[in-house]
N, C-alpha and C positions, 0 to 999 in steps of 0.2 A: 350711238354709232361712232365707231372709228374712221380714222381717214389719214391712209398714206399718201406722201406727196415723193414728186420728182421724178426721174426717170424710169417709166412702167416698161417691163417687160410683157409684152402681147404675143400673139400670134403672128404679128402680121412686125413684130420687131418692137424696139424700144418706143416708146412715145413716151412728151414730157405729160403730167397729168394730176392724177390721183386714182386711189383706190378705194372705196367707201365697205366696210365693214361692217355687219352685224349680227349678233346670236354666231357669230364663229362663221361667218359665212360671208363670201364676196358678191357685194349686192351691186356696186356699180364699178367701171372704169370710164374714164372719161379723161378730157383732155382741162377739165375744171382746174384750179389752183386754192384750195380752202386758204382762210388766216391762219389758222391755228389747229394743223395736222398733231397728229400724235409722234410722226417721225417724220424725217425727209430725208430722201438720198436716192439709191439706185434700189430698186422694187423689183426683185423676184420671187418666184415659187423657194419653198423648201426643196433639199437636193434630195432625192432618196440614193441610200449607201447600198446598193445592189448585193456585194458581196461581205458579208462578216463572218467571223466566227468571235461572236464575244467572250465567249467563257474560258478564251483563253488570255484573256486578264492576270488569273491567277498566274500564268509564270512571269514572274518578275526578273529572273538570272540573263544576264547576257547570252545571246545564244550564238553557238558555234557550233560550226558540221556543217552537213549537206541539206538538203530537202529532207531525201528521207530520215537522215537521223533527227532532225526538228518534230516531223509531223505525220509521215507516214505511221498509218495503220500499224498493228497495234500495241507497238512497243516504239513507234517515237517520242521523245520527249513531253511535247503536249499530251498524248494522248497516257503518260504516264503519271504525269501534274495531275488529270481532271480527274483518273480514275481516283489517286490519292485523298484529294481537294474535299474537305469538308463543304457541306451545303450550304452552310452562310458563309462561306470565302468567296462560294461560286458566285452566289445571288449578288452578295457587294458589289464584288467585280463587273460584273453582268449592271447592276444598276449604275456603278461610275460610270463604264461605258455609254450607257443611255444618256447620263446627264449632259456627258460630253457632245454627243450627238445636239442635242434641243439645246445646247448653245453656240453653235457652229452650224444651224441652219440647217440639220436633216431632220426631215418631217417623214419619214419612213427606213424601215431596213428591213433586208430578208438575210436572215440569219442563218447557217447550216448547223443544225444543233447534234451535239453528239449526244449520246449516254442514253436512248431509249426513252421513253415514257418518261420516266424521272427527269430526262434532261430537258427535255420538252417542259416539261411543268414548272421546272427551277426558269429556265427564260420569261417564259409567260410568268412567276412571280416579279422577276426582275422590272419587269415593264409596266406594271401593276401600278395603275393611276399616271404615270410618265405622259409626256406628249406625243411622244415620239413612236409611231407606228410598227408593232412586230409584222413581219410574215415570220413564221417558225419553220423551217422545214426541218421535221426530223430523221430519224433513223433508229434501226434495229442497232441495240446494246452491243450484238454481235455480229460478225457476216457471216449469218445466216438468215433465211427468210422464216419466221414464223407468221401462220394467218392471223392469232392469237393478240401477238405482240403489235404487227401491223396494226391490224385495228382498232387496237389502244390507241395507238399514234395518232393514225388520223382522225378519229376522233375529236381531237384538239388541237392537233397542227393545220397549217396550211398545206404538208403535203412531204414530200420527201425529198432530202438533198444528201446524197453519197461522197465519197471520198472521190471516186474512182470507179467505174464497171470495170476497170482491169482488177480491181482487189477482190471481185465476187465473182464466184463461179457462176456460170453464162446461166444455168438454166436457172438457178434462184436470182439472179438479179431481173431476166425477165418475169416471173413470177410478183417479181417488190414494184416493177414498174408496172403492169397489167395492175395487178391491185391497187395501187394509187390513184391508175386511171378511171378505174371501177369508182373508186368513191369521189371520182369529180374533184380530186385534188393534184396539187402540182408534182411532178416528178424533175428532178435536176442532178447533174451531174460535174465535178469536175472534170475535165476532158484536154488529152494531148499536154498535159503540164508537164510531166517528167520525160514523157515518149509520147512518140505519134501512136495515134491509138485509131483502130477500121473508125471509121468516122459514120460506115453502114450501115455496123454493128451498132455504132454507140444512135443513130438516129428510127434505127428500129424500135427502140426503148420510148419514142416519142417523148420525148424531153421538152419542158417547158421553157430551158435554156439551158446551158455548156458555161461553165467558165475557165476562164483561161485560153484554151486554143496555140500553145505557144509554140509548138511544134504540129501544129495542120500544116497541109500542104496546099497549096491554091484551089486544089483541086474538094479537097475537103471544104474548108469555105463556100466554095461556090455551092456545095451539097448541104451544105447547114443554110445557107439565105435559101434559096430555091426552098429549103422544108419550113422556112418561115421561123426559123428557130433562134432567139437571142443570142448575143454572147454578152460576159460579164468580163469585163477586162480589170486587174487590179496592177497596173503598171509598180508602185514602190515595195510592193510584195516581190512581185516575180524580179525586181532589179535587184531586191536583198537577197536572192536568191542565184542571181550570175546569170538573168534572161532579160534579155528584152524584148516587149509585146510590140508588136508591128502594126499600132494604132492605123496606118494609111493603108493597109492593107487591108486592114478588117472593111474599111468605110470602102475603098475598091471595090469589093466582093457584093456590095452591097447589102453586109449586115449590120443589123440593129444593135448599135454597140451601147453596154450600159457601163460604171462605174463603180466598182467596190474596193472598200479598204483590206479585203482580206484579215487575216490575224491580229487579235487585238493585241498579241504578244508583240507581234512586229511594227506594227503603227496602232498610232491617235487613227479612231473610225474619222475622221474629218474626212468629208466631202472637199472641202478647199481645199486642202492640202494635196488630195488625190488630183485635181482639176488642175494645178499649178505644175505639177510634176509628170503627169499626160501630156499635158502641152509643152514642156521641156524635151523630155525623154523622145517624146513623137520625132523631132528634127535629129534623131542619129537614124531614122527611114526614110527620110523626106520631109516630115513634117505636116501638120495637120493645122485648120484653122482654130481659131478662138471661139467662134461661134460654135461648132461642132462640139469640142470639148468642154461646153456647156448645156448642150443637145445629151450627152455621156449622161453626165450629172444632173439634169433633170427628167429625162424619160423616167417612167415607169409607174409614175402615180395612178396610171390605169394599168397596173399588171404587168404582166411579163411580153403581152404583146399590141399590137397596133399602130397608129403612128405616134408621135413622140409627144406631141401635146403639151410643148414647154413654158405658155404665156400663162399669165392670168387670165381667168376666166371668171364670167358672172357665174354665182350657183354652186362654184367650188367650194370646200373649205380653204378657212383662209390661214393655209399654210405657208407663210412668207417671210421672207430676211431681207432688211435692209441694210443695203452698204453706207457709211460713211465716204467718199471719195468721188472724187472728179467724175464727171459726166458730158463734160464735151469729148466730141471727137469720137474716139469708138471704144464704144461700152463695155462691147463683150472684151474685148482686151485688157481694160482695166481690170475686170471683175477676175481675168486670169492673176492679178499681180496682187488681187486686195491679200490680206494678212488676217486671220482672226480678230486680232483687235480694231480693224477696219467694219465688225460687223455692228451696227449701231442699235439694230433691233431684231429679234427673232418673235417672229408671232406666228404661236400656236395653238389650233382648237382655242382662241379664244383667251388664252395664257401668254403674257409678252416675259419673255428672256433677254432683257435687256445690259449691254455692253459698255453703251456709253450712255447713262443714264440721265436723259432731262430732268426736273423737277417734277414736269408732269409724265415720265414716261416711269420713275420710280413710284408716282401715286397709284398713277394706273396697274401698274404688275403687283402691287401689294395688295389693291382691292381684288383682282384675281387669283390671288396664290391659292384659294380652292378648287380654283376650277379648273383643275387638270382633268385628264383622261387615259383612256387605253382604247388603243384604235387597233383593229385588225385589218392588213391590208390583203385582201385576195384579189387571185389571176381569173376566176372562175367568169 
């Protein structure tokens, strides 16, 4: 059995304690103090990275232009890279990414994957054996609907993630969201990123969640919470981009706001990094608290919907990072300011990724280095 110690995140808020660990699994929490933990510090859940697109890794050049010269459909730069992109440049890319991930403390991501079937399969090899948890959502090669192609997809994805419904003609994009739903998988969309987009139209499509939202109107908002519908907020994306997300606004309206790094071209997937600069960027709208922008970054280990569920929990897997840093006074604040190199231990499925290495925390992750996994995380 494993055993973290020091400030536990719970439910009910931090408590000082421990965490008892075994077979990858959180067998007790308690306010106990072992001698001789495996780590000690500030004890949270793994963050899940809401929004990615990994495989855009391969572009490496500095990028300059607009939104749509970067990435728009189908002759933006990225989508001109992937098409190019040999299969093992993608895959590399695609697995740096991940590593990067399961050392910075994400125990999950939903990825939006381009290229059809094929691209779907090069992800899922990427993550092959990793700790780090796919959802896949894919997409048709082309914007078009085929039943054919669809069904490939889902098949082996978790479900479908679009550019845009303003890029598809309305009646084949309804036809890709009905069929997705048909097969009890996720459907999702980016939405209102470059324009306001019918918010009626885009919630008829029943969407699993929207990311972005950067030009809704309040009124939109209020019509996405009331349908119960997520959002994925990627605040240093949409800033490299000349927008700023109206974090106070989303949480006003009373939606479910989650956190993603967006483009791997544009940032490190880090969760912290994302967390540190939501909570900057937040006070040019008023400003949001610390606790919440850790609310962002941990939601979603049960899917796309419910309530946030952000403690430790008995009977979890035990997906958790600990901080190296201070713990008097208020936590969640510190945890806004820690740094990567702040993270002292990442434990997952049973695998430690260890930062700042004890003697016993390097023996222990050595005797593990087999025991990684591939997790699939679904909404359903």
């Amino acid at each position: 059995m494993d055993v973290l110690s020091g400030a536990i995140l719970t439910e009910a808020g931090f408590i000082r304690g421990s965490v008892s660990i075994e077979d990858g699994v959180v067998v007790d929490v308690s306010k106990r103090f072992p001698s001789d933990p495996l780590a000690k510090g500030v004890v949270i859940p793994g963050f899940t990275n809401a929004h990615t697109h990994v495989a855009d890794a391969i572009v490496r050049e500095e990028l300059k232009g607009s939104l749509e010269d970067i990435v728009a459909p189908p002759r933006g730069l990225k989508h001109r890279a992937l098409a190019a992109a040999k299969d093992e440049d993608l895959v590399d890319g695609m697995r740096a990414m991940v590593r990067v991930m399961a050392r910075t403390g994400v125990a999950r991501f939903w990825d939006f994957r381009e290229g059809g079937l094929p691209g779907v399969r090069l992800l899922l090899r990427a993550a092959l054996g990793g700790a780090v948890g796919p959802t896949v959502l894919g997409r048709p090669a082309r914007i078009e609907y085929r039943r054919e192609e669809v069904d490939a997809i889902l098949r082996v994805a978790d479900g479908i993630g679009i550019s845009s419904a303003l890029d598809w003609p309305r009646d084949e994009v309804e036809k890709l969201a009905a069929h997705t739903r048909r097969a009890g998988k996720a459907f999702a969309a980016h939405c209102s990123e470059r324009v306001r987009e019918d918010i009626d139209a885009v919630l008829d499509l029943k969407p699993a969640f929207l990311v972005h939202m950067l030009e809704a109107t309040d009124a939109d908002l209020e019509r996405t919470a009331e349908a119960g519908v997520a959002v994925v907020a990627c605040p240093r994306s949409n800033v490299f981009f000349g927008k700023v997300p109206d974090l106070q606004r989303f949480l006003r309206h009373g939606l479910a706001v989650h956190l993603g790094t967006d483009n791997a071209m544009v940032n490190s997937p880090s969760v912290l990094r994302e967390m540190e600069f939501a909570y900057k960027v937040s006070r040019l709208r008023g400003g949001i608290g610390a606790r919440d922008v850790l609310t962002m970054a941990l939601r979603g280990r049960n899917g796309f919907h419910g309530p946030p569920d952000v403690g430790v929990r008995i009977g979890d897997p035990a997906d958790l990072v600990v901080f190296d840093i201070p713990h008097e006074g208020d936590t969640y604040a510190a945890l806004l300011k820690a740094a990567e190199s702040d993270i002292a231990l990442v434990y997952l499925g049973g695998h430690t990724w260890g930062r700042k290495r004890s003697t016993k925390v390097a023996r222990r992750g050595k005797k593990r280095g087999a025991a990684s996994r591939t997790r699939r995380t679904r909404s359903r």
